[in-house]
C-alpha positions as a Markdown table, in Angstrom:
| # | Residue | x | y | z |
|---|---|---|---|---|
| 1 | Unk | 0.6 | -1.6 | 39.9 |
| 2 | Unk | -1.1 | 1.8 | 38.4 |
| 3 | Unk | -4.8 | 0.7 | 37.5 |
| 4 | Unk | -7.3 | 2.9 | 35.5 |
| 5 | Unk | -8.9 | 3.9 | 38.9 |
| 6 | Unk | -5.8 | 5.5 | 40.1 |
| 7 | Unk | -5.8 | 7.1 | 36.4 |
| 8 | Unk | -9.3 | 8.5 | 37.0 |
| 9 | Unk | -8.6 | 10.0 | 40.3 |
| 10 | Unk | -5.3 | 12.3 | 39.4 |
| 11 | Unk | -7.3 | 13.3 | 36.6 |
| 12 | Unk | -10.4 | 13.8 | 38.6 |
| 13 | Unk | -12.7 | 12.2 | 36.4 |
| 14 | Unk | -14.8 | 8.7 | 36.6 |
| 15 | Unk | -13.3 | 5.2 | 36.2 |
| 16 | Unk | -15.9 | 4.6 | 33.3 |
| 17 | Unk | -14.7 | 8.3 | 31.7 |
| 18 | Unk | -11.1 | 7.8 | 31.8 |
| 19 | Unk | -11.8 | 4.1 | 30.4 |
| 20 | Unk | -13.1 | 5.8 | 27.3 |
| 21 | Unk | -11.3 | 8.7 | 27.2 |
| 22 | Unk | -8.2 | 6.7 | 26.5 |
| 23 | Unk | -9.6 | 3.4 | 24.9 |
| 24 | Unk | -11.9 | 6.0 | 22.6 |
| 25 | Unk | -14.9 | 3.8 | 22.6 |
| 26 | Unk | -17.0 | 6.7 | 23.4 |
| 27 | Unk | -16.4 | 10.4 | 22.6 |
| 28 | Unk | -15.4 | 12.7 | 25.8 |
| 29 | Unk | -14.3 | 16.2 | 25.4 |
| 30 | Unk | -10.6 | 17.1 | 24.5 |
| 31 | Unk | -9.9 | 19.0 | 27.8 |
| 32 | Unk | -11.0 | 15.6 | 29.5 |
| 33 | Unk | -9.4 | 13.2 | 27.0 |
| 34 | Unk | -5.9 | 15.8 | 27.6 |
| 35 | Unk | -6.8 | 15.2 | 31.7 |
| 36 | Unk | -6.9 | 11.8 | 31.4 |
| 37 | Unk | -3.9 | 11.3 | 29.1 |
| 38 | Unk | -1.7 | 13.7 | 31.2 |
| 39 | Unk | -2.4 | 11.4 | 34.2 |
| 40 | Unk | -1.8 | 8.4 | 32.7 |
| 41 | Unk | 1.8 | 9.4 | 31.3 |
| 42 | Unk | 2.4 | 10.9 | 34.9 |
| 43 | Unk | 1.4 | 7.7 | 36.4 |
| 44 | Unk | 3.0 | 5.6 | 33.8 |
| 45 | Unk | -0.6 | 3.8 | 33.7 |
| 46 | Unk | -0.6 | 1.0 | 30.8 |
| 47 | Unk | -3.9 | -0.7 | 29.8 |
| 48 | Unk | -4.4 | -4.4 | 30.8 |
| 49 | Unk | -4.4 | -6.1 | 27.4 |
| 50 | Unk | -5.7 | -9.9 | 29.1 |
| 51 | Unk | -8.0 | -7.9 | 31.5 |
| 52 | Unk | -9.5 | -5.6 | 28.3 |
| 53 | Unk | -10.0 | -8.6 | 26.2 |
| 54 | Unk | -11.8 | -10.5 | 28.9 |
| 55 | Unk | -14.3 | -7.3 | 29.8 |
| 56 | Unk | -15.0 | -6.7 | 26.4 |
| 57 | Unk | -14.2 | -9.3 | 23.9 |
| 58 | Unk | -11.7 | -7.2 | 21.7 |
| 59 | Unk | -8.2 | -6.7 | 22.0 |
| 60 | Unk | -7.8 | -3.3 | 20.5 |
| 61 | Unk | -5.1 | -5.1 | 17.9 |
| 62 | Unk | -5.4 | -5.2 | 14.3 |
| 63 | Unk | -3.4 | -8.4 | 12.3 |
| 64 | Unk | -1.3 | -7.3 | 9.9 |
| 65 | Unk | 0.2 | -9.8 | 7.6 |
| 66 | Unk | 3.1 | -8.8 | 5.1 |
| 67 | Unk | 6.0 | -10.2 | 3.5 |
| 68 | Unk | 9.2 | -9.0 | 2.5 |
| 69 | Unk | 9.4 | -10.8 | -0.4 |
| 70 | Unk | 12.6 | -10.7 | -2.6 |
| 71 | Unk | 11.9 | -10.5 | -6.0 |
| 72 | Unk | 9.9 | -7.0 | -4.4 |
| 73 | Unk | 11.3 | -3.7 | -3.4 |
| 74 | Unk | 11.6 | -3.5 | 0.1 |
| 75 | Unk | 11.5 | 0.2 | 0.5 |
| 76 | Unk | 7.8 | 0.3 | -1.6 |
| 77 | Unk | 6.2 | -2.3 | 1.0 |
| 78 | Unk | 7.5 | -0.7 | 4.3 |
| 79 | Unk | 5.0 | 2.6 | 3.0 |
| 80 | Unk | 2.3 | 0.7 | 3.1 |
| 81 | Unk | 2.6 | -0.8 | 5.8 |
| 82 | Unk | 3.1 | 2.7 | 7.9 |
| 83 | Unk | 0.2 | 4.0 | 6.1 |
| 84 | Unk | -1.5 | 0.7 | 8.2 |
| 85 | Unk | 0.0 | 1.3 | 11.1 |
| 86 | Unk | -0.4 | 4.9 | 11.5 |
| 87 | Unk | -4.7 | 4.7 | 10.8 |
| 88 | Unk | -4.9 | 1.8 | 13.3 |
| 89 | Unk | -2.8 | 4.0 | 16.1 |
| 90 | Unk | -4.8 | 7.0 | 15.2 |
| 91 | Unk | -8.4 | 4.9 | 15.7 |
| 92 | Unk | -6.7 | 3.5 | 19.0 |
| 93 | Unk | -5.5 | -0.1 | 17.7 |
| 94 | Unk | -2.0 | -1.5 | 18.4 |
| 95 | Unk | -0.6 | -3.6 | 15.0 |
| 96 | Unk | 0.5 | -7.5 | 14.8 |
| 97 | Unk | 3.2 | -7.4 | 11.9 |
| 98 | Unk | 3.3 | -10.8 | 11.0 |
| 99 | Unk | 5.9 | -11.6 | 8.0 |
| 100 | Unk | 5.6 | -15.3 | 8.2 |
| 101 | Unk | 6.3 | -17.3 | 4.8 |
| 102 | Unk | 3.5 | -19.4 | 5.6 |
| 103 | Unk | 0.6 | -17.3 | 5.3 |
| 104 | Unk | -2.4 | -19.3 | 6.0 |
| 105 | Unk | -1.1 | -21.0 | 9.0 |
| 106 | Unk | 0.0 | -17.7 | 10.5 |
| 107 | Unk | -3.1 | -16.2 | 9.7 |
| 108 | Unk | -5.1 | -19.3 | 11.5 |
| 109 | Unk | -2.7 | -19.1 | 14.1 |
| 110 | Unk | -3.8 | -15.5 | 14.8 |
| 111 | Unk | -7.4 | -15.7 | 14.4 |
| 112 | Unk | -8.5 | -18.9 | 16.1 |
| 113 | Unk | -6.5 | -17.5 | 19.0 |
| 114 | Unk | -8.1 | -14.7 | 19.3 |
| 115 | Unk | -5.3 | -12.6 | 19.3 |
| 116 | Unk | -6.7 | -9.6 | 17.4 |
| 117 | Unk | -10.0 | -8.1 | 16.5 |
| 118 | Unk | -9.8 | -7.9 | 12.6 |
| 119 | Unk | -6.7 | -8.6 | 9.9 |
| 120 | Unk | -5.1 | -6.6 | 6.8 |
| 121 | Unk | -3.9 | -8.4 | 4.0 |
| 122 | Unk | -0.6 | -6.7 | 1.9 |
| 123 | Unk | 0.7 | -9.0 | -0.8 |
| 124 | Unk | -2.0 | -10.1 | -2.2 |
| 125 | Unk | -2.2 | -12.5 | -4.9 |
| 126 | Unk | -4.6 | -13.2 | -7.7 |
| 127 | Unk | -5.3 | -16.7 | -5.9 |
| 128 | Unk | -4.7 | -15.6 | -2.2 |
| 129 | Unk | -4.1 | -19.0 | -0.5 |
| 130 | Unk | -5.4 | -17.1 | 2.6 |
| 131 | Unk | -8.2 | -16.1 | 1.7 |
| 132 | Unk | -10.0 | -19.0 | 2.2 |
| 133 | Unk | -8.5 | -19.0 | 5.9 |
| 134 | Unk | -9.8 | -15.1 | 6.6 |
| 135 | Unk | -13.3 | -16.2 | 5.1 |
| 136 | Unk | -13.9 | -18.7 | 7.6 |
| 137 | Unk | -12.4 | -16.8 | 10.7 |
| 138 | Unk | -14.3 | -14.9 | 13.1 |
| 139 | Unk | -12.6 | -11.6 | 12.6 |
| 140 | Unk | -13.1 | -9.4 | 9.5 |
| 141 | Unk | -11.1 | -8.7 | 7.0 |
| 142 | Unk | -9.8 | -5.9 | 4.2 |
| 143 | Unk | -7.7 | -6.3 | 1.7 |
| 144 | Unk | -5.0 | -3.6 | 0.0 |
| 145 | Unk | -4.5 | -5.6 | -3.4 |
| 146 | Unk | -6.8 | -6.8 | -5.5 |
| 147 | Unk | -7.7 | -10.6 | -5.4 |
| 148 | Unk | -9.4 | -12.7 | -8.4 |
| 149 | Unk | -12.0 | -13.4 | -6.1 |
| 150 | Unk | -13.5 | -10.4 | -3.9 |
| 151 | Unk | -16.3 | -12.7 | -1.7 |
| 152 | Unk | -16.5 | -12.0 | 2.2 |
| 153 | Unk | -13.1 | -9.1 | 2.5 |
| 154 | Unk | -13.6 | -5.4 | 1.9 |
| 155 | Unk | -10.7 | -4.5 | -0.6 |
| 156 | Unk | -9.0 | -1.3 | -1.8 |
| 157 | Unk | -6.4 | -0.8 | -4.6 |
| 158 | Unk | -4.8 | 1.7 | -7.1 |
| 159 | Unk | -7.1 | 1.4 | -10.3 |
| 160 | Unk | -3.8 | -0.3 | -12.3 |
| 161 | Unk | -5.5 | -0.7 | -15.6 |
| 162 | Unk | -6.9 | 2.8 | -15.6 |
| 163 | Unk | -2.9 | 3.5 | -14.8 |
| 164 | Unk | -1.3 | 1.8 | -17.7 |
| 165 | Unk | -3.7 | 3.3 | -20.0 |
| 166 | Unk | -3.2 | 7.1 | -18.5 |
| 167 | Unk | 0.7 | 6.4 | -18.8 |
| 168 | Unk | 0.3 | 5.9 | -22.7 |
| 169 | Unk | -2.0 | 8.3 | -23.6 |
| 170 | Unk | -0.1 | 10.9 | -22.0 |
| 171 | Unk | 2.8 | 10.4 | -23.9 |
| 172 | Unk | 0.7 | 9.7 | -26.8 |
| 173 | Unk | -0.9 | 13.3 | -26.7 |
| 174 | Unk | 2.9 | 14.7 | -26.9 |
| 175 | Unk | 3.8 | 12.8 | -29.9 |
| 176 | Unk | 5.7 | 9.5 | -29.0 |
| 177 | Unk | 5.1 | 6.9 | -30.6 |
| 178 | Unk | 7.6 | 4.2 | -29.4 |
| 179 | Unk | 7.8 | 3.5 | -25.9 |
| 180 | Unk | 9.3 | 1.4 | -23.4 |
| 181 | Unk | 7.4 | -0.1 | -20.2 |
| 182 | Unk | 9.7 | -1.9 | -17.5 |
| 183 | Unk | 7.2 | -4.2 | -14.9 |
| 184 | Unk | 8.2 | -5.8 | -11.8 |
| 185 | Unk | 10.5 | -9.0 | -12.1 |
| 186 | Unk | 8.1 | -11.8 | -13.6 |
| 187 | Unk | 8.3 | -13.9 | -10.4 |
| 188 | Unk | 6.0 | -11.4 | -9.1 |
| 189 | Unk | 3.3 | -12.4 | -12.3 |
| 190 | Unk | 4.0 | -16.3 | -11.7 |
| 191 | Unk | 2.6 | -16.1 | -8.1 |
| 192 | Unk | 0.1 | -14.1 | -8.7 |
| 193 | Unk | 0.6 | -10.1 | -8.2 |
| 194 | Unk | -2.5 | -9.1 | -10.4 |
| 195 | Unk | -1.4 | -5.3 | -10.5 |
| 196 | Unk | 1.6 | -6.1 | -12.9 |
| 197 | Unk | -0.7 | -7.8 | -15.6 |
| 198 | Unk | -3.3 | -5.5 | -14.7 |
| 199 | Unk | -1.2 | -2.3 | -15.6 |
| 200 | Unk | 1.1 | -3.9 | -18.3 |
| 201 | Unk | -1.9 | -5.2 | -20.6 |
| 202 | Unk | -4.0 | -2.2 | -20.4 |
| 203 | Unk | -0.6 | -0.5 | -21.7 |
| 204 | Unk | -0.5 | -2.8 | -24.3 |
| 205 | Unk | -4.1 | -2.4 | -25.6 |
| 206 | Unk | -3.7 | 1.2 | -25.4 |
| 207 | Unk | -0.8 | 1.8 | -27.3 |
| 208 | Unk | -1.9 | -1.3 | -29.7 |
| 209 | Unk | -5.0 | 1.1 | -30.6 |
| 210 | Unk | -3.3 | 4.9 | -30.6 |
| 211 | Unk | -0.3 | 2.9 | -33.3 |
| 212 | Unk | 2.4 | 3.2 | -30.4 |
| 213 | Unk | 5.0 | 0.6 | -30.6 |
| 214 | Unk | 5.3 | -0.4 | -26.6 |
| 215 | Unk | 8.4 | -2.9 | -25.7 |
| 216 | Unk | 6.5 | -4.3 | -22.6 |
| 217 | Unk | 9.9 | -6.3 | -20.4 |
| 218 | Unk | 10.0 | -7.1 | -16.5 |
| 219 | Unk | 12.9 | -6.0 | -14.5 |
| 220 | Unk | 15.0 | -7.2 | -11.5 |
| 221 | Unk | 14.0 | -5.9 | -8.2 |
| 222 | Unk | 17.5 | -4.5 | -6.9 |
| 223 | Unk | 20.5 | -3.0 | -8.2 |
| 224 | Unk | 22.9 | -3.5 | -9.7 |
| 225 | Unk | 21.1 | -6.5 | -11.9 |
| 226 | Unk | 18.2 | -3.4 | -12.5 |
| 227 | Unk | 20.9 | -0.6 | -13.6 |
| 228 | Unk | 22.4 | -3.5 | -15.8 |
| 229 | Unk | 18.9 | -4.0 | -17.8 |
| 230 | Unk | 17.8 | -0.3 | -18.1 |
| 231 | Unk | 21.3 | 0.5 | -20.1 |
| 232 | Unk | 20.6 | -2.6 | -22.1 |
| 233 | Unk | 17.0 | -1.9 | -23.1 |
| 234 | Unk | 18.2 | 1.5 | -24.2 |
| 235 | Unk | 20.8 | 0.2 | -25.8 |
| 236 | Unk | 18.1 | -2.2 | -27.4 |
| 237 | Unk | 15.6 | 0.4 | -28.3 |
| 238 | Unk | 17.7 | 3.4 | -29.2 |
| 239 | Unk | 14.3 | 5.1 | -31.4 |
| 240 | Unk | 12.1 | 5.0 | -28.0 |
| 241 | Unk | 11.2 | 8.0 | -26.7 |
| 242 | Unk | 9.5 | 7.6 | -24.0 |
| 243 | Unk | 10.0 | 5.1 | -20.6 |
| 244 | Unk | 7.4 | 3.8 | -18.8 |
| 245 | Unk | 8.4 | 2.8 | -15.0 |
| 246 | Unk | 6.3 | -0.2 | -13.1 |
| 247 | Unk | 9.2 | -0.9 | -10.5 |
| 248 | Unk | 10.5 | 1.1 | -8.0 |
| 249 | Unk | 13.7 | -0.5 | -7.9 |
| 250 | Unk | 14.1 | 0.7 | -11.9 |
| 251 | Unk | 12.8 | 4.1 | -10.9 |
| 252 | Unk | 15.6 | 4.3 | -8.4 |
| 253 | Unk | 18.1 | 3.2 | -10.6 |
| 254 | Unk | 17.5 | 5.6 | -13.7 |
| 255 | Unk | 18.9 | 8.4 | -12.4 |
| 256 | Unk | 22.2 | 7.2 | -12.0 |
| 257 | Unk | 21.6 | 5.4 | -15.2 |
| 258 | Unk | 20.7 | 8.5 | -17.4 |
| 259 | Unk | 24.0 | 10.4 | -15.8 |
| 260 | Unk | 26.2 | 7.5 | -17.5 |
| 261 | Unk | 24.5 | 7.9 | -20.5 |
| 262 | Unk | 24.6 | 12.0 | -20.5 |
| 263 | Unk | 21.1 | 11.8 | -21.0 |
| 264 | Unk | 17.7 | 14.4 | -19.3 |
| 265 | Unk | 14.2 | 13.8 | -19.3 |
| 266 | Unk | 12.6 | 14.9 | -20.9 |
| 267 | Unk | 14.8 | 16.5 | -23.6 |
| 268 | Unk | 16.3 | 13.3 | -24.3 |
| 269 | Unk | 13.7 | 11.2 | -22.7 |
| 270 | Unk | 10.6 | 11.4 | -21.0 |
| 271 | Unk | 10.0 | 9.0 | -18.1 |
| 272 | Unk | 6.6 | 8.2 | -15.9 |
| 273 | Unk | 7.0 | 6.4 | -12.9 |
| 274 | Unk | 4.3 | 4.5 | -10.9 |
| 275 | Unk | 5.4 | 5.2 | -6.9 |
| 276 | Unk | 4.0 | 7.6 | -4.4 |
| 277 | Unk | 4.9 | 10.6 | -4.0 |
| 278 | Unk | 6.9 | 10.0 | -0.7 |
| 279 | Unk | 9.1 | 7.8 | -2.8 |
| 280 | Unk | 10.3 | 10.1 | -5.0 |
| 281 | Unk | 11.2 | 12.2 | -2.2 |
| 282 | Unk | 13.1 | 9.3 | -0.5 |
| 283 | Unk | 14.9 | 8.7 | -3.9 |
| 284 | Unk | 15.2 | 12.3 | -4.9 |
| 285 | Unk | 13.6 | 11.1 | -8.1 |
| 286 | Unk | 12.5 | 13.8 | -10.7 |
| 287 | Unk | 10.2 | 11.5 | -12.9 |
| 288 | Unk | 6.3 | 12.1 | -13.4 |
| 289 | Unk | 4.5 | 9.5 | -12.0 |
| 290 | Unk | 1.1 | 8.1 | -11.2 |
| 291 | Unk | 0.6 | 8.2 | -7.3 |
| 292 | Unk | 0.3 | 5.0 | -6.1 |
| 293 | Unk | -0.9 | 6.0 | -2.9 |
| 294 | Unk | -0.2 | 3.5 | -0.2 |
| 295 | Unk | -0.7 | 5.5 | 2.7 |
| 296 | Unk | -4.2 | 6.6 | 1.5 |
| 297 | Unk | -5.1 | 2.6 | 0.8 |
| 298 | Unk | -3.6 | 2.1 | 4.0 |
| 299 | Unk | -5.9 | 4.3 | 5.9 |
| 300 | Unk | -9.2 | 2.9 | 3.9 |
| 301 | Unk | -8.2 | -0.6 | 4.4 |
| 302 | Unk | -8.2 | 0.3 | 8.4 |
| 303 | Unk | -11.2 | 2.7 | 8.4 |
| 304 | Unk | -13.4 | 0.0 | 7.1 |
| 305 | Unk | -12.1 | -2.6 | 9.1 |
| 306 | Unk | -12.5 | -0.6 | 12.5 |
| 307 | Unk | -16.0 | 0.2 | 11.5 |
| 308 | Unk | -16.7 | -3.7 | 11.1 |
| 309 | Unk | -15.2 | -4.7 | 13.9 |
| 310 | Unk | -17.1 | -1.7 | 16.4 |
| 311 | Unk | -20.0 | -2.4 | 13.9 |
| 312 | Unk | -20.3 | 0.9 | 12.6 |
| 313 | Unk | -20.9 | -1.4 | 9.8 |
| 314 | Unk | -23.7 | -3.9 | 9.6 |
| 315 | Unk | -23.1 | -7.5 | 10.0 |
| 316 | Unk | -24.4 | -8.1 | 6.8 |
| 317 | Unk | -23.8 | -4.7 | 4.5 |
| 318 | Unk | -22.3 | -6.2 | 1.8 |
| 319 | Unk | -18.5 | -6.0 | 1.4 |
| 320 | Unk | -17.2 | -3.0 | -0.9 |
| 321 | Unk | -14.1 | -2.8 | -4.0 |
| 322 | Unk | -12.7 | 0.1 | -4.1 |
| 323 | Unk | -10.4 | 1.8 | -6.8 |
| 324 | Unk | -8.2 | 4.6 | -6.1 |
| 325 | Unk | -8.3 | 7.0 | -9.7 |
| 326 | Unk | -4.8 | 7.4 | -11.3 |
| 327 | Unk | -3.4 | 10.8 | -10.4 |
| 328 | Unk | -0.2 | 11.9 | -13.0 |
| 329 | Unk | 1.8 | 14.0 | -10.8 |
| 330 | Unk | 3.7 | 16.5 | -13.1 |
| 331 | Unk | 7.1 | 16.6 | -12.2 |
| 332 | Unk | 8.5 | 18.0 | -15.9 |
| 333 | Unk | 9.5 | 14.9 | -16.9 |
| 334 | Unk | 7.5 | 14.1 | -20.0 |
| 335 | Unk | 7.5 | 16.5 | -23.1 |
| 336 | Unk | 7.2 | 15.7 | -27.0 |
| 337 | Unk | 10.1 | 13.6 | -28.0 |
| 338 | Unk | 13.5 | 15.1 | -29.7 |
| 339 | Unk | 13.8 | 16.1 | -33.2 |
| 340 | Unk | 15.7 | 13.4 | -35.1 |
C-alpha cells in the first residue's frame, strides 16, 4: 500500500511537507504543493481517513444535511448544495450528503459518531427541529436559511424581505399598479420555510403603502399543475400588469405559458423572478430577477465553518447573521405597463 512517505520521497520533499502540502493545514509553495500532488496521482497515494482522524482528531469531512423535499424544486436545491460542496473541496474537505427524512436523528447519528468535523444545514425551517440537536453536539455549525431562533449556529441568507420590497418598488417606479406575486406551494409556509412569508409580506406592505393592488397566491412546485395556475391567475387578473415570481418551478413554466397566450414581457407583461443567475441559464429564462445567490451563501456558510472548526475563529467569538443585499439583474423584462 502507497503511504505518504512513499509520496514524499518521489516528490523529494519531507513526510511532514507533503502531509501539508496535500492536507493544506499549513501553506507550502505552489511548485512544492504541484510536486507533491504530481506524486501522489503517479503513485495513486490516497489519504488514510481512520489513520488521519486518529493523528489529529478531524476528519477533513463536512456534514451536509439536505432534503429533496417535494412540494420544492428539485433543480433550485441541487445549486446550493454545489455551491457547498465546491467551498468545502476547494478548503480541502470531502462532503457527507445526508438526505434523511428524519433530520435530527441523522444529524445525532453523524455528530456523536464523530464522523465529520463540522455540519451545514439547507432546508431550514422557522422552528428547525435540529437545531436543538447541532446546539448540543461537539461540532459547529452554519446555517443557509434563516431560523426563528439564531443561538449557537453562524447563519447566512438572501435578505428576503429587502427582496419583496425591491420587486414592488421597481415596478412601482414604471407605473404598475396591479400586480401579481406567485410564492412557493403553501406546504412550504405550514412547515416552516420563513423566506416565503418573509418575501411575500414585505410585498404586501409595500405595495399596501405605494396604492398597488398585489394578488399575493402560492403555486405548485412542478408542472404541469404550475402551467395550469399561471394561465388561470391571468385569466383571473386580466388588469395586472406586472408578475412577481417566488417559485422556480412558475419561473420555468412562464415561458411556455406566455407563448400559448401570444404574450412578451415586457410589452404585454413585465415579470421579475427570484432565482440565480445560473438558473435562468439552465432554463433559458428571459425574466429580471433578484439573484438569489446560492452558490455565494454556499461558500460563506463553508468559509465560516472551516475557520471554526481550524479555529481561525475563537471558541467563543460570538456567532454572526448574515444577509446577502437584493441584486435586480436587468434582463429587459420589466417596462411601464401597456396603454389600455
Amino acid at each position: 500500500m502507497v503511504t505518504i512517505g512513499d509520496v514524499a520521497r518521489v516528490a523529494g520533499v519531507a513526510r511532514s511537507t507533503a502531509s501539508y502540502a496535500l492536507s493544506g493545514r499549513r501553506a507550502v509553495s505552489d511548485e512544492v504543493r504541484e510536486r507533491v500532488r504530481q506524486a501522489a496521482s503517479e503513485l495513486g497515494y490516497a489519504p488514510n481517513a481512520g489513520a488521519r482522524a486518529l493523528a489529529t482528531s478531524q476528519t477533513r469531512v463536512i456534514g451536509l444535511l439536505a432534503q429533496f423535499l417535494p412540494d420544492e424544486f428539485a433543480p433550485a436545491m441541487l445549486q446550493y448544495i454545489q455551491g457547498v460542496a465546491n467551498t468545502a473541496r476547494d478548503a480541502g474537505y470531502d462532503i457527507l450528503l445526508s438526505s434523511d427524512p428524519d433530520g435530527p436523528t441523522a444529524l445525532k447519528r453523524i455528530t456523536d459518531s464523530r464522523m465529520v468535523d463540522g455540519v451545514v444545514l439547507l432546508n431550514v425551517a422557522d422552528q428547525d427541529d435540529r437545531l436543538p440537536v447541532l446546539r448540543a453536539a461537539a461540532q459547529p455549525g452554519a446555517l443557509v436559511g434563516l431560523p426563528g431562533d439564531c443561538t449557537g449556529v453562524d447563519v447566512f441568507d438572501l435578505d428576503f424581505e429587502e427582496s419583496g420590497r425591491s420587486m414592488v418598488a421597481h415596478l412601482h417606479a414604471r407605473g404598475h399598479r396591479e400586480l401579481i406575486l406567485v410564492s412557493q406551494p403553501e406546504h412550504v409556509i405550514e412547515r416552516g420555510g420563513a423566506y416565503v412569508w418573509r418575501l411575500q409580506n414585505t410585498a404586501l406592505e409595500t405595495a399596501a403603502a405605494r396604492d398597488v393592488t398585489l394578488h399575493a397566491v402560492y403555486g405548485s412546485s412542478a408542472q404541469p399543475e404550475i402551467g395550469r395556475e399561471l394561465h388561470a391567475l391571468l385569466d383571473a387578473h386580466p388588469n395586472a400588469t406586472g408578475l412577481l415570481l417566488n417559485n422556480e418551478a412558475a419561473a420555468a413554466a412562464l415561458p411556455t405559458v406566455m407563448h400559448e397566450r401570444n404574450l412578451s414581457a415586457p410589452d404585454d407583461l413585465s415579470v421579475i423572478g427570484r432565482y440565480s443567475d445560473e438558473f435562468a441559464r439552465t432554463f433559458s429564462l428571459p425574466f429580471s430577477s433578484i439573484e438569489s445567490a446560492p452558490d455565494r451563501l454556499g461558500r460563506m456558510a463553508v468559509r465560516q465553518l472551516v475557520r471554526r472548526i481550524e479555529q481561525e475563529t475563537p471558541a467563543d467569538a460570538p456567532h454572526v447573521v448574515r444577509f446577502i443585499s437584493p441584486d435586480l439583474v436587468d434582463r429587459g423584462s420589466t417596462a411601464p405597463p401597456p396603454a389600455t
